[in-house]
N, C-alpha and C positions, 0 to 999 in steps of 0.2 A: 771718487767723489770730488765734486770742484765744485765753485762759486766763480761767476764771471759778473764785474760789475760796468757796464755802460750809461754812462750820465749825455744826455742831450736837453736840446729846449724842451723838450715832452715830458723830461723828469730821470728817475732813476732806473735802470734792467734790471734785474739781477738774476742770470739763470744759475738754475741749481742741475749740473751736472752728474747724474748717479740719485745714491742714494743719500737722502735728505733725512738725517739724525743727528745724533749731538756730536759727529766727528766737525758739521760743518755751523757749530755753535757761533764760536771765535769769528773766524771770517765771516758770519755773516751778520755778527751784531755789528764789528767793526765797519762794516761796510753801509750799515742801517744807519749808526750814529755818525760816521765821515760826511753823510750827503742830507740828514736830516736838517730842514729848515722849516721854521711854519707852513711852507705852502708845497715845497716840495710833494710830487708825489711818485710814488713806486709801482713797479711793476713786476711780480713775481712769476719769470717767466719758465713751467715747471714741465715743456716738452722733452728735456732729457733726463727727469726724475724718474727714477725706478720704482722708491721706496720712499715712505715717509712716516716715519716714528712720533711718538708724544712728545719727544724734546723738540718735532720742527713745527708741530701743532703750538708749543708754546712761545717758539721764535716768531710765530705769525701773529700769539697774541699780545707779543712783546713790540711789535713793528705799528699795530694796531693802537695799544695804549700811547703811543708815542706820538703817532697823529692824528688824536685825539679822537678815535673812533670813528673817524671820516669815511665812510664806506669810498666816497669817490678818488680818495687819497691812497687806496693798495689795491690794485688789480690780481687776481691771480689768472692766467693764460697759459692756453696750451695745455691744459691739464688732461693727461690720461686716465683711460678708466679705473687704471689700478689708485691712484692716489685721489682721482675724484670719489671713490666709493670709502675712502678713508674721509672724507673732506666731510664727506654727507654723512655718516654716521655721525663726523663730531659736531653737525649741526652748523659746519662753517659758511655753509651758503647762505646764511643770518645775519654774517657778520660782515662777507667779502663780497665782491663782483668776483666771480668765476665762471672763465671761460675755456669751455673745452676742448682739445684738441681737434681738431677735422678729422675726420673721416679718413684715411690714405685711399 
């Protein structure tokens, strides 16, 4: 499990490496609050997620509360079907722009 963070003029990356639970809590609030600005906005790039647990459901809505509900302000990308069909169940498509992985 890793977190990799890329800041440019587009805004913030952050891909989440493996599996996305409360191993990758720490690093990934730190890294949500280092680059949070009012206009900032983030990109949660989850092509190399495996797994993702209720603790990184509540990292998203912890990222969410933070800028202000902005749907245009957290993308989620690259998202496979295993963690898109966790996404959809918790009704996050309501909350997030999510994009899903292409096709190989």
């Amino acid at each position: 499990m890793g977190i990799k963070t890329v800041v440019d003029e587009e805004g913030v990356t952050i891909s989440v490496i493996g599996s996305f639970d409360v191993s990758a809590y720490e690093e990934f609030k730190e890294n949500c609050q280092k680059y949070l600005t009012d206009s900032n906005k983030f990109v949660i790039d989850l092509e190399r997620a495996t797994y993702m647990d209720s603790s990184a459901l509540g990292m998203l809505l912890l990222l969410r509360e933070k800028t202000r509900g902005d749907k245009s302000r957290v993308r989620l990308i690259n998202v496979g079907d295993n963690v898109l069909n966790i996404l959809e169940i918790a009704q996050f498509n309501q909350l997030f722009v999510i994009e899903s992985k292409e096709p190989a």
